[in-house]
CHARMM-style PDB file with segment names, atoms N, HN, CA, C and O in Angstrom:
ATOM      1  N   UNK     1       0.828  -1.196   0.000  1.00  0.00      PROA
ATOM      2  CA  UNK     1       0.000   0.000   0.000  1.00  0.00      PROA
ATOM      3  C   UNK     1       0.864   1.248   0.000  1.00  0.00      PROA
ATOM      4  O   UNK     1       0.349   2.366   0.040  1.00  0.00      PROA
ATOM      5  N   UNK     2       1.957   1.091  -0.038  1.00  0.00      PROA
ATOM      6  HN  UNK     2       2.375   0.183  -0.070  1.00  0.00      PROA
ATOM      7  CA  UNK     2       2.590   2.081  -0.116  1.00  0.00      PROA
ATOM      8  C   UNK     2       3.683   2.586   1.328  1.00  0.00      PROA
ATOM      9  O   UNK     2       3.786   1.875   2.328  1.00  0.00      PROA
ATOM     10  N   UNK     3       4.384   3.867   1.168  1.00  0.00      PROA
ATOM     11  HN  UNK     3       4.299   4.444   0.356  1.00  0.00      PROA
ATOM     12  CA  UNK     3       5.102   4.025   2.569  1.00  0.00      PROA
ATOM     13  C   UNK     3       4.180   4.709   3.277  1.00  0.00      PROA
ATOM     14  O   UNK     3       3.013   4.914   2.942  1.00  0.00      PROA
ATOM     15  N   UNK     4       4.861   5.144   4.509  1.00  0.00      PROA
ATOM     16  HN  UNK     4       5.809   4.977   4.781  1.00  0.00      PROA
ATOM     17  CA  UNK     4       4.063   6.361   5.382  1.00  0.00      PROA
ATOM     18  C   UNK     4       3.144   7.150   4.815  1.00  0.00      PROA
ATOM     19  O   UNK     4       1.916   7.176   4.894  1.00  0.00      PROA
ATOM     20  N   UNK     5       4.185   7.998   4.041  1.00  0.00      PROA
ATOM     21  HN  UNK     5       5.183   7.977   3.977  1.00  0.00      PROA
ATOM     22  CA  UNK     5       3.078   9.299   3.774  1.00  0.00      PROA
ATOM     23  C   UNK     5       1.732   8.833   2.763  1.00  0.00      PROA
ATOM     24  O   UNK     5       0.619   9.358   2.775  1.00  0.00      PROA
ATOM     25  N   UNK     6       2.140   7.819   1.995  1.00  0.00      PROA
ATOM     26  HN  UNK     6       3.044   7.393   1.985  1.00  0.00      PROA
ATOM     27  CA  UNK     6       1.025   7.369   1.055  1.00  0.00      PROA
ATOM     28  C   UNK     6      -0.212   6.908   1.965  1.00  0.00      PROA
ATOM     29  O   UNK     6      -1.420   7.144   1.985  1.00  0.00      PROA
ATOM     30  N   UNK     7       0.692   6.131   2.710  1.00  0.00      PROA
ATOM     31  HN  UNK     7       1.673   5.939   2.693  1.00  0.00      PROA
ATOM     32  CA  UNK     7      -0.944   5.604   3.837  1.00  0.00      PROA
ATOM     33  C   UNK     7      -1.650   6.472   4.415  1.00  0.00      PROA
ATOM     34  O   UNK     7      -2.881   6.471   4.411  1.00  0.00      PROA
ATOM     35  N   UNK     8      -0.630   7.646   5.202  1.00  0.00      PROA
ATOM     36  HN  UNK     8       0.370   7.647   5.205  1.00  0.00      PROA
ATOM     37  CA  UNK     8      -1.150   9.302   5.808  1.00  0.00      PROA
ATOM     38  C   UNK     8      -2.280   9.603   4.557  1.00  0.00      PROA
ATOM     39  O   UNK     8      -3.475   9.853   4.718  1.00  0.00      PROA
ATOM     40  N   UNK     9      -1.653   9.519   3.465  1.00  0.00      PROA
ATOM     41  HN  UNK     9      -0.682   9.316   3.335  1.00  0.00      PROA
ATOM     42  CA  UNK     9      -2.743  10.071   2.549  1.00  0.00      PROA
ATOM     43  C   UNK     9      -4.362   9.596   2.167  1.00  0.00      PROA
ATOM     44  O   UNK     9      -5.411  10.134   1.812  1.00  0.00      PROA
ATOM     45  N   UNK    10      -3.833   8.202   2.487  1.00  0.00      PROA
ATOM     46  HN  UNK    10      -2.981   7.765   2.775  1.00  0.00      PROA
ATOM     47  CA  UNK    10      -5.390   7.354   2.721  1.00  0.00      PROA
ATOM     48  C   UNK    10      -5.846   7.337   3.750  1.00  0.00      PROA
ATOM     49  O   UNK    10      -7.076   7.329   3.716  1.00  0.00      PROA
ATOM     50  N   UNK    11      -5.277   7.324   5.030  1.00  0.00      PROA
ATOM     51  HN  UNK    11      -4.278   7.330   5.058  1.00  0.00      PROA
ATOM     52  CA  UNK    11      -5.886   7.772   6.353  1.00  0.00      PROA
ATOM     53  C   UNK    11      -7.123   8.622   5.739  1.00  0.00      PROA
ATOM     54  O   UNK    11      -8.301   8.380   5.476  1.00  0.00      PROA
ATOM     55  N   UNK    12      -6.215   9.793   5.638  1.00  0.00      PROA
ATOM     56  HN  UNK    12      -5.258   9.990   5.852  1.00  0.00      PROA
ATOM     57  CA  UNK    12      -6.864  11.240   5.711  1.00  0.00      PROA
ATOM     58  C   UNK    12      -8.254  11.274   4.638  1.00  0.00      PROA
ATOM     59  O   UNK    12      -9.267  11.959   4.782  1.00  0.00      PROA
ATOM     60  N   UNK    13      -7.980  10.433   3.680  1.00  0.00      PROA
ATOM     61  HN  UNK    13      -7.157   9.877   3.564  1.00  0.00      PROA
ATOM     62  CA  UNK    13      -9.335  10.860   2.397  1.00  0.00      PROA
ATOM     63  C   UNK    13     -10.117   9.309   2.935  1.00  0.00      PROA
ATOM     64  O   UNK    13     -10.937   8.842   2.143  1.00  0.00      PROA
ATOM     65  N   UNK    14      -9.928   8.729   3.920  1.00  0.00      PROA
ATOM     66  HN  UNK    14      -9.262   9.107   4.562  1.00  0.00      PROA
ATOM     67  CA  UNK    14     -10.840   7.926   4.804  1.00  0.00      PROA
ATOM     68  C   UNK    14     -11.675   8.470   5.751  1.00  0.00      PROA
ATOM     69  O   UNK    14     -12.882   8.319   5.937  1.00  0.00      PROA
ATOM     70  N   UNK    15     -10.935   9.055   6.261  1.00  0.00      PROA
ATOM     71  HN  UNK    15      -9.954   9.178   6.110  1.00  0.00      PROA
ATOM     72  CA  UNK    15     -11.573   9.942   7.184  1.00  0.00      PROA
ATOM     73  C   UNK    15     -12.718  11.018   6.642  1.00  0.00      PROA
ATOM     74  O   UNK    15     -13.847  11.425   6.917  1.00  0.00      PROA
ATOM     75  N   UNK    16     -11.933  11.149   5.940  1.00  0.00      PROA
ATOM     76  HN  UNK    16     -11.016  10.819   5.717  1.00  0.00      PROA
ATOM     77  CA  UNK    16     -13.308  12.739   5.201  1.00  0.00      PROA
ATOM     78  C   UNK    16     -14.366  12.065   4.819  1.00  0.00      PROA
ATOM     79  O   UNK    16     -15.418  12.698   4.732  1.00  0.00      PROA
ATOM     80  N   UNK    17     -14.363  10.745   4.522  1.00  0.00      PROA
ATOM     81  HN  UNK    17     -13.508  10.230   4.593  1.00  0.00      PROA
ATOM     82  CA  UNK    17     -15.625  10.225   4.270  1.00  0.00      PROA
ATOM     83  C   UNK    17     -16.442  10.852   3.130  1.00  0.00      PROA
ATOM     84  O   UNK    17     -17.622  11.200   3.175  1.00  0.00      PROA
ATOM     85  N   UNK    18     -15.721  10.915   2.261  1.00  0.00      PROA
ATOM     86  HN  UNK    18     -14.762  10.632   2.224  1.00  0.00      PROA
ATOM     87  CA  UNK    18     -16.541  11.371   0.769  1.00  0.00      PROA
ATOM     88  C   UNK    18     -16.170  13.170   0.615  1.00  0.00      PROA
ATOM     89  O   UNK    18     -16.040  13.797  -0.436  1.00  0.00      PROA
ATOM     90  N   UNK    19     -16.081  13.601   1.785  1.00  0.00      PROA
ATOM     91  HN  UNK    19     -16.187  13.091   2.639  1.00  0.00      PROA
ATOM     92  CA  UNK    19     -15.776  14.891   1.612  1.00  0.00      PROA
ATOM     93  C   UNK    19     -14.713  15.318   1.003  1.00  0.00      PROA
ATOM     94  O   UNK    19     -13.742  14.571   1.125  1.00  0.00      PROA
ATOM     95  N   UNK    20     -14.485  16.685   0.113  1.00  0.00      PROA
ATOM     96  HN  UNK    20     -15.274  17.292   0.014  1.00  0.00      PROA
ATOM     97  CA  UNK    20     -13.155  16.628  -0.389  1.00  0.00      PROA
ATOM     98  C   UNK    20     -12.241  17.160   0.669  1.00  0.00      PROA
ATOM     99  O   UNK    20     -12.675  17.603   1.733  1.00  0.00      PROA
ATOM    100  N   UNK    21     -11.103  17.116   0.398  1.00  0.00      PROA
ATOM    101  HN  UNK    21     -10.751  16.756  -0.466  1.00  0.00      PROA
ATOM    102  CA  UNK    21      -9.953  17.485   1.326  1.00  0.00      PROA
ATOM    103  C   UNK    21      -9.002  18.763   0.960  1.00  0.00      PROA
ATOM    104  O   UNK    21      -7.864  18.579   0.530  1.00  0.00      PROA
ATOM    105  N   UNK    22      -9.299  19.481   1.069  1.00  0.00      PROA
ATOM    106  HN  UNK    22     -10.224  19.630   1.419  1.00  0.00      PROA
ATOM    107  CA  UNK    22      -8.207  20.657   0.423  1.00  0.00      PROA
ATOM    108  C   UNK    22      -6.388  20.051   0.484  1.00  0.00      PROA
ATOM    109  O   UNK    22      -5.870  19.424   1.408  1.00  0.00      PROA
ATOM    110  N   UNK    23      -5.796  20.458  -0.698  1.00  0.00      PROA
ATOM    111  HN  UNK    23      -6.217  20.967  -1.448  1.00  0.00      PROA
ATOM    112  CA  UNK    23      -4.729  19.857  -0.910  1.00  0.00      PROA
ATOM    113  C   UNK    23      -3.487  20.475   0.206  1.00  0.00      PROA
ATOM    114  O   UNK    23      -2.476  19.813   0.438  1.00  0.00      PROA
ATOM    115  N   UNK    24      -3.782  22.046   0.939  1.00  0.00      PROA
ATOM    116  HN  UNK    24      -4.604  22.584   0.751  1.00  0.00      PROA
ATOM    117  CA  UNK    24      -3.253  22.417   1.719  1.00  0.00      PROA
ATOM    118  C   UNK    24      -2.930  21.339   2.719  1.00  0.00      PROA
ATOM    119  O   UNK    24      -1.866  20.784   2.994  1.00  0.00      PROA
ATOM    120  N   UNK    25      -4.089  21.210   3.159  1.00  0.00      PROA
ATOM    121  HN  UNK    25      -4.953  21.661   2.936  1.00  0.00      PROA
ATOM    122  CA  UNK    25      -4.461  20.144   4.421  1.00  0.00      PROA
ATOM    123  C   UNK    25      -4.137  18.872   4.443  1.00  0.00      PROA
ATOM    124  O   UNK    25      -3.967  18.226   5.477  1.00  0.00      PROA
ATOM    125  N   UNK    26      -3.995  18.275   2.870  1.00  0.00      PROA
ATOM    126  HN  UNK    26      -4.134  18.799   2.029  1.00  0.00      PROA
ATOM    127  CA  UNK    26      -3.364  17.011   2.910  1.00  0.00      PROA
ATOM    128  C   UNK    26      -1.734  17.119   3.296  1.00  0.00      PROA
ATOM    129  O   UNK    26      -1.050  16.464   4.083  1.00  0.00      PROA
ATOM    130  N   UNK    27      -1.396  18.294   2.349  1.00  0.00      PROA
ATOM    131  HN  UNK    27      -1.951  18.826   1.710  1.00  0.00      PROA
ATOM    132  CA  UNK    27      -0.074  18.384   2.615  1.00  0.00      PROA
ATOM    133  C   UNK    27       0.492  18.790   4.219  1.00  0.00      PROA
ATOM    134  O   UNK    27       1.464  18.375   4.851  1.00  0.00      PROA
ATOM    135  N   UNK    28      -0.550  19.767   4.552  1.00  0.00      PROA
ATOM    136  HN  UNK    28      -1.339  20.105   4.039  1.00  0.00      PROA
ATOM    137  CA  UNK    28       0.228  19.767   6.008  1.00  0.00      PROA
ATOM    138  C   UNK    28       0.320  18.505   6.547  1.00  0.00      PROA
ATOM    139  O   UNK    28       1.478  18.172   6.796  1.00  0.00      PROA
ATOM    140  N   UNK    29      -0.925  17.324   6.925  1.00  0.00      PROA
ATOM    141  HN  UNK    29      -1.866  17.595   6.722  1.00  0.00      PROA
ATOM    142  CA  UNK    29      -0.971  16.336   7.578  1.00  0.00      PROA
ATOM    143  C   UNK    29      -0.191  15.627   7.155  1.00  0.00      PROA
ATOM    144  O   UNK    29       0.208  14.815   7.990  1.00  0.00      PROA
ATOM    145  N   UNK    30       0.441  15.510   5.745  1.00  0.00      PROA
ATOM    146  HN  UNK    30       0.117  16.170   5.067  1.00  0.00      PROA
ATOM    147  CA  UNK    30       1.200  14.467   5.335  1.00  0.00      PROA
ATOM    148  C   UNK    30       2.563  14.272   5.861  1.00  0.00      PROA
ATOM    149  O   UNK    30       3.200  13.324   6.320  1.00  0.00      PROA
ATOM    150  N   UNK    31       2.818  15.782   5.574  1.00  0.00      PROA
ATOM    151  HN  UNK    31       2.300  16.552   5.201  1.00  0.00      PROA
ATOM    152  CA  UNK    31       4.098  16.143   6.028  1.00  0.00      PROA
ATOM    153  C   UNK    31       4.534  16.671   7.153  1.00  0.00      PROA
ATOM    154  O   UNK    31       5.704  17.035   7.272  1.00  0.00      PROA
ATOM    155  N   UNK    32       3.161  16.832   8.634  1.00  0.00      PROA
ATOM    156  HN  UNK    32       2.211  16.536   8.537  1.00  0.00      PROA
ATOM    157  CA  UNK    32       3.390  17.113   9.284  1.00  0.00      PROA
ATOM    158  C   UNK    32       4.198  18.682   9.711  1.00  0.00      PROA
ATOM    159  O   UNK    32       5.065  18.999  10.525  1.00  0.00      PROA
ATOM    160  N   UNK    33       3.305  19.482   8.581  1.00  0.00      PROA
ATOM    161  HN  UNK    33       2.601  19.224   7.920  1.00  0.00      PROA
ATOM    162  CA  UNK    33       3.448  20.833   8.350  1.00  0.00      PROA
ATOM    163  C   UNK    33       5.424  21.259   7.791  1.00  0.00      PROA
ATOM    164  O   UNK    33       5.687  22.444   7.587  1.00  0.00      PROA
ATOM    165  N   UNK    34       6.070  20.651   7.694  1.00  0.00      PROA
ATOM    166  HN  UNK    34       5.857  19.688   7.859  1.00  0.00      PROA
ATOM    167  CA  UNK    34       7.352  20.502   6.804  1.00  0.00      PROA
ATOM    168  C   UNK    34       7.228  19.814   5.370  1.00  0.00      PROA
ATOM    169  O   UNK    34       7.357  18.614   5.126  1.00  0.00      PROA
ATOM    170  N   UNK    35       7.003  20.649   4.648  1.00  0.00      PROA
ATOM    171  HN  UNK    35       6.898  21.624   4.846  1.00  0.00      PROA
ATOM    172  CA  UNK    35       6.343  20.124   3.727  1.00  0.00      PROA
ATOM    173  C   UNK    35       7.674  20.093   2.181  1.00  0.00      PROA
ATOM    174  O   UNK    35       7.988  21.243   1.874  1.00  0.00      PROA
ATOM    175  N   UNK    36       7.965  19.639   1.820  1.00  0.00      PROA
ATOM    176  HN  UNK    36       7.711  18.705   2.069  1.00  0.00      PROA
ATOM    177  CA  UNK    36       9.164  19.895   0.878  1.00  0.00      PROA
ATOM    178  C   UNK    36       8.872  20.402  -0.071  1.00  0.00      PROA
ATOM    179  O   UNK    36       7.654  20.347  -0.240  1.00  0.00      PROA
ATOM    180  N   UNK    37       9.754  21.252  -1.363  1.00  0.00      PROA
ATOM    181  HN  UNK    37      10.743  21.297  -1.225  1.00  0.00      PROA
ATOM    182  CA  UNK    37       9.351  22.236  -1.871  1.00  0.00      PROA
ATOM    183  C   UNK    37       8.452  21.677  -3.468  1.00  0.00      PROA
ATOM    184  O   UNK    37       8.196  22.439  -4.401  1.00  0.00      PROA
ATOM    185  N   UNK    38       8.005  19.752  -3.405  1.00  0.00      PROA
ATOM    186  HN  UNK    38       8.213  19.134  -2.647  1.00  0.00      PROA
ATOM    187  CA  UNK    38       7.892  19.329  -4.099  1.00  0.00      PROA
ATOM    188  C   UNK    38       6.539  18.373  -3.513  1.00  0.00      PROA
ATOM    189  O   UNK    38       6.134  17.222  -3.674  1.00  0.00      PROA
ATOM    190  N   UNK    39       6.173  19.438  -2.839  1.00  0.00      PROA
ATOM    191  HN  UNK    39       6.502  20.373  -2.708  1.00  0.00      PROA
ATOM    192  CA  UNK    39       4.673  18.434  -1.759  1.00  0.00      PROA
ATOM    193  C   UNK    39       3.952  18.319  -3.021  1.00  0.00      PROA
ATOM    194  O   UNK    39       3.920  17.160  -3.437  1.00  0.00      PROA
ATOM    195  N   UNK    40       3.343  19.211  -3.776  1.00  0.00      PROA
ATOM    196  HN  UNK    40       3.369  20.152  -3.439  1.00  0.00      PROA
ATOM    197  CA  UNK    40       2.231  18.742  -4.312  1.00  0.00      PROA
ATOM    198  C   UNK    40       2.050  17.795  -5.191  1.00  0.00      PROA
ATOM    199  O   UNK    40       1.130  16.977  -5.210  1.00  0.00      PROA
ATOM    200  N   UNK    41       3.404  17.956  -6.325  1.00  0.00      PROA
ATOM    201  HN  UNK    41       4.152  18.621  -6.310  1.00  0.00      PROA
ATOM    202  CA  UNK    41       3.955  16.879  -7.368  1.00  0.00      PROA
ATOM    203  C   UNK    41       4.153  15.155  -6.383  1.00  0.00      PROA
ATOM    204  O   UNK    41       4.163  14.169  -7.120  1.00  0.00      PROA
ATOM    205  N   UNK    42       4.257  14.951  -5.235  1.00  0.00      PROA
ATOM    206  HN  UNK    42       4.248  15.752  -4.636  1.00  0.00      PROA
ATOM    207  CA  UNK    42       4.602  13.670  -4.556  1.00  0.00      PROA
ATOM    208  C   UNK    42       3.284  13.149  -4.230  1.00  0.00      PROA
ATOM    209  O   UNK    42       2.950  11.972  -4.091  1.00  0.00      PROA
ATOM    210  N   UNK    43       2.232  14.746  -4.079  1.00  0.00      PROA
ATOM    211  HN  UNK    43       2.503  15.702  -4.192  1.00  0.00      PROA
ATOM    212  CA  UNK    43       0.619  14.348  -3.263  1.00  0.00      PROA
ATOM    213  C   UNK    43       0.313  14.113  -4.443  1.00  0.00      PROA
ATOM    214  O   UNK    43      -0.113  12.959  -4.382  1.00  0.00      PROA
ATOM    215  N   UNK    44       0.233  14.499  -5.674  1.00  0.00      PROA
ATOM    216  HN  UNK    44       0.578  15.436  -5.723  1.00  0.00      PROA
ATOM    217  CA  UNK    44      -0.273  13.927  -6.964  1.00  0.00      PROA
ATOM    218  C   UNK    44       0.192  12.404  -7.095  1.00  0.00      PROA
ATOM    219  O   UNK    44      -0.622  11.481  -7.086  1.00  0.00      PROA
ATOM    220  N   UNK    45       1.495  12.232  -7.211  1.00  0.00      PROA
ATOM    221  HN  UNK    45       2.156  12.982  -7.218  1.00  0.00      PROA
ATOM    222  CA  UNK    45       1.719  10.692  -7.190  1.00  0.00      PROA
ATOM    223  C   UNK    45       0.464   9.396  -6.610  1.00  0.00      PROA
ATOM    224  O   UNK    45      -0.370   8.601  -7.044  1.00  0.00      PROA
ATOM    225  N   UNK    46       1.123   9.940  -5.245  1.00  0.00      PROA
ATOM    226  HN  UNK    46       1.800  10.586  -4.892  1.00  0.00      PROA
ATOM    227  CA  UNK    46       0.352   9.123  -3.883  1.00  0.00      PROA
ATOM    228  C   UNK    46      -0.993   9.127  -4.184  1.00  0.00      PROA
ATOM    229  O   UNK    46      -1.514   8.188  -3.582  1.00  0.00      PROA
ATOM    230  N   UNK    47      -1.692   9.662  -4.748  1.00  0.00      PROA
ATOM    231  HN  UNK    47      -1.269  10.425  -5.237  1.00  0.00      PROA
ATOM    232  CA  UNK    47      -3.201   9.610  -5.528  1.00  0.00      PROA
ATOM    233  C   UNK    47      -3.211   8.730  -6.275  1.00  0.00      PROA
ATOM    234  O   UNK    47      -3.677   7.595  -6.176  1.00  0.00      PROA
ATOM    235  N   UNK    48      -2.489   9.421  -7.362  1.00  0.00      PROA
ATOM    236  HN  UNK    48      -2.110  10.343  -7.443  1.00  0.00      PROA
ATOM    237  CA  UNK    48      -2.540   8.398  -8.972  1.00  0.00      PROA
ATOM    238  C   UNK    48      -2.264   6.598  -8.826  1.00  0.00      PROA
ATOM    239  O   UNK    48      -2.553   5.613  -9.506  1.00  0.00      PROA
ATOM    240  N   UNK    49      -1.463   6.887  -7.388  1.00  0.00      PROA
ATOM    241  HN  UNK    49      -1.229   7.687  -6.836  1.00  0.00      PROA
ATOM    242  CA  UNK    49      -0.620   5.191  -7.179  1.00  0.00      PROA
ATOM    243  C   UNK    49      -2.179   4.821  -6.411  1.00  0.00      PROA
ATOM    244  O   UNK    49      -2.634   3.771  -6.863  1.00  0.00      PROA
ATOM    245  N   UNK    50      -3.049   5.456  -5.379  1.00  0.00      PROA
ATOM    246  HN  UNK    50      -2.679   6.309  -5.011  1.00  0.00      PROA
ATOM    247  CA  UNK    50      -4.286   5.208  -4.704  1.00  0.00      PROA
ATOM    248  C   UNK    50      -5.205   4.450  -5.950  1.00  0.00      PROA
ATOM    249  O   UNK    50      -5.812   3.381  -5.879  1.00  0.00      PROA
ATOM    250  N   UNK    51      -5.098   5.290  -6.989  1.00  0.00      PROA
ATOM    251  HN  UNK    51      -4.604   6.158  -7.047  1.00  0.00      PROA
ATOM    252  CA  UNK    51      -6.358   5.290  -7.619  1.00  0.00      PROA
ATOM    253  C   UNK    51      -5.965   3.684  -8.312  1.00  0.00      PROA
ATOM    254  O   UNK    51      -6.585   2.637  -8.129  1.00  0.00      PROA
ATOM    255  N   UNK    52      -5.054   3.851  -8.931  1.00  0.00      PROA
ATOM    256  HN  UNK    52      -4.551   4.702  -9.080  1.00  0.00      PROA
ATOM    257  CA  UNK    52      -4.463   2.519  -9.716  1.00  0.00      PROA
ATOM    258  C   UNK    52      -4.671   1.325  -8.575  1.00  0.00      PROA
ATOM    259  O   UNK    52      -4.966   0.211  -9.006  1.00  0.00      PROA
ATOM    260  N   UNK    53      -4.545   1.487  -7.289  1.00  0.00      PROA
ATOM    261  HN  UNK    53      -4.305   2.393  -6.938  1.00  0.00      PROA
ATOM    262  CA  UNK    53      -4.744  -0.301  -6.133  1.00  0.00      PROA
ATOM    263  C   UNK    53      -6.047  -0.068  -6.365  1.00  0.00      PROA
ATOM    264  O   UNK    53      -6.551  -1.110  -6.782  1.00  0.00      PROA
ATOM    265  N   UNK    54      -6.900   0.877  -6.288  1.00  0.00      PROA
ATOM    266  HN  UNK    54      -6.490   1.724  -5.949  1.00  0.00      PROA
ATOM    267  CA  UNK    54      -8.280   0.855  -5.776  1.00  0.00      PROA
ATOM    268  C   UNK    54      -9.377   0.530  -7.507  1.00  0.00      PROA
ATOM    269  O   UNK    54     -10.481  -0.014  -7.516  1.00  0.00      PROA
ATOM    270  N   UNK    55      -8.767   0.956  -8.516  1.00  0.00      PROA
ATOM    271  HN  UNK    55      -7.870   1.397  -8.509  1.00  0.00      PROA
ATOM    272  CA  UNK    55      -9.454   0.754  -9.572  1.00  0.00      PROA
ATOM    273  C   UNK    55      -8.418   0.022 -10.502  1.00  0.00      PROA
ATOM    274  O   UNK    55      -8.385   0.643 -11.564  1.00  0.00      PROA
ATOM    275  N   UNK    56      -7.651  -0.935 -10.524  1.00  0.00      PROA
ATOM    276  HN  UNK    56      -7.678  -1.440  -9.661  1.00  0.00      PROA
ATOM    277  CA  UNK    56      -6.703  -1.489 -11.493  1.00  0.00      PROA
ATOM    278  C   UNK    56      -7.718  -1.815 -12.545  1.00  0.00      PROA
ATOM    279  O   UNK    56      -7.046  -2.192 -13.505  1.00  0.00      PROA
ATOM    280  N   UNK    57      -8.718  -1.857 -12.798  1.00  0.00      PROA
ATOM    281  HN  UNK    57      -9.264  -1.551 -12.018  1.00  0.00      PROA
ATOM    282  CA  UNK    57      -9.555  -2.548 -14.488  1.00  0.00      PROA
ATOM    283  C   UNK    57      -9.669  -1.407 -14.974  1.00  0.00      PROA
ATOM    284  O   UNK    57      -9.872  -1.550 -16.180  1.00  0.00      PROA
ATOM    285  N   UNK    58      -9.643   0.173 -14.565  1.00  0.00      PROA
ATOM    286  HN  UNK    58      -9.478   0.289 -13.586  1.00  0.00      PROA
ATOM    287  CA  UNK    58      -9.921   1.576 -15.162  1.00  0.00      PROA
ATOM    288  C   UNK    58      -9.480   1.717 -15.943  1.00  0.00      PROA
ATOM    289  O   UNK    58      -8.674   0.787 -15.948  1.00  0.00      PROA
ATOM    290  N   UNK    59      -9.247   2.549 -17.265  1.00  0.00      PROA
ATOM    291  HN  UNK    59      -9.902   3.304 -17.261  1.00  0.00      PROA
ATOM    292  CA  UNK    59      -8.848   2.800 -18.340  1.00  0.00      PROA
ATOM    293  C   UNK    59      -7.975   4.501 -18.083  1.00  0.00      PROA
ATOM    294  O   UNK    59      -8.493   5.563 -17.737  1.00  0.00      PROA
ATOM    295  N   UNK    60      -7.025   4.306 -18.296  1.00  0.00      PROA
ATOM    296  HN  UNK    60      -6.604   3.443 -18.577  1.00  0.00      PROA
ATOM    297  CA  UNK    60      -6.322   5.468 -18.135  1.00  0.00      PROA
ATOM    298  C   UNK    60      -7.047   6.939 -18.322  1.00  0.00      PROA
ATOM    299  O   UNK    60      -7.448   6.870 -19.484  1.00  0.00      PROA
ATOM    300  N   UNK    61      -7.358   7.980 -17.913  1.00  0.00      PROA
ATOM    301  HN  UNK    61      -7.032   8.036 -16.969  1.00  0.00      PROA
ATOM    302  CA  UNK    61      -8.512   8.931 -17.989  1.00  0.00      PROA
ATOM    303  C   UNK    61      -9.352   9.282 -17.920  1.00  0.00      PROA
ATOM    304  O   UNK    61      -9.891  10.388 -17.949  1.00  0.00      PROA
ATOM    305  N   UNK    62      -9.757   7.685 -17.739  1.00  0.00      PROA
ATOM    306  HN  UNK    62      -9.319   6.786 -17.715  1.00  0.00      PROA
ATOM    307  CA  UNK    62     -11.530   7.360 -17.016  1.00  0.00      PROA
ATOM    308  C   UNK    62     -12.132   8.230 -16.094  1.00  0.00      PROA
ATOM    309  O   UNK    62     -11.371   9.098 -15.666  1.00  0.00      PROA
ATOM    310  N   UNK    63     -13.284   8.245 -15.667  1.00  0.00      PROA
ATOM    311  HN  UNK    63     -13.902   7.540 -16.015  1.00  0.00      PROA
ATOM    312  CA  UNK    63     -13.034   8.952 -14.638  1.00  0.00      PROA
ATOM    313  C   UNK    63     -13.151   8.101 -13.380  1.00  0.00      PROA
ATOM    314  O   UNK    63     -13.772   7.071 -13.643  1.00  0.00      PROA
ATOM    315  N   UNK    64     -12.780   8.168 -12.128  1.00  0.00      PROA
ATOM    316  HN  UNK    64     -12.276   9.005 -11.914  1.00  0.00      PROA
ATOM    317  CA  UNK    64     -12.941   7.432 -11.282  1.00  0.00      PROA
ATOM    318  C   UNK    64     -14.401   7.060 -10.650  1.00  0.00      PROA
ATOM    319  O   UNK    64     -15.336   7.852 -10.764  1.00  0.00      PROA
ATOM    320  N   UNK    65     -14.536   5.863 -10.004  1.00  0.00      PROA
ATOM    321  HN  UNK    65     -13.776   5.220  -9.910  1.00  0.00      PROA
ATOM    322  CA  UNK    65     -15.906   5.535  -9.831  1.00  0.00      PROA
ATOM    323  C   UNK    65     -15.494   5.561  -7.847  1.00  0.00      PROA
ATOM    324  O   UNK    65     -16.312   5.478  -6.931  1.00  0.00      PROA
ATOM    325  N   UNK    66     -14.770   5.629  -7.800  1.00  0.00      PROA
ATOM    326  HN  UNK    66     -14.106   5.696  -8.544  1.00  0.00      PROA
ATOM    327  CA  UNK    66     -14.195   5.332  -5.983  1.00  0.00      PROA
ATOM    328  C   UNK    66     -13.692   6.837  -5.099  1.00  0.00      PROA
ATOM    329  OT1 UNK    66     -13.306   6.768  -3.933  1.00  0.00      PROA
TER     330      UNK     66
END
């Protein structure tokens, strides 16, 4: 499932329970407000790698159903 921060990242969009999450807020929690100067490009990753365990039959661009 990934390292720390990837799991931090599923914690957190578990928790919201359908709600969206502002990307600020992921990044502070992720990073525990030290955030490197490359948070958002790594929080994009940690998604794209989410979306791919959680929908592997999706078609690249699809839109997500999860």
């Amino acid at each position: 499932m990934g390292g720390p921060r990837q799991r931090a990242v599923l914690a957190l969009l578990l928790s919201a329970r359908g709600e969206v999450v502002p990307v600020d807020r992921m990044i502070h929690d992720a990073w525990r407000g030290e955030a490197p100067p490359r948070a958002i490009a790594s929080l994009q990753a940690y998604v794209s790698h989410l979306r791919r365990l959680l929908e592997p039959a999706r078609e690249r661009r699809a839109p997500a159903r999860r």
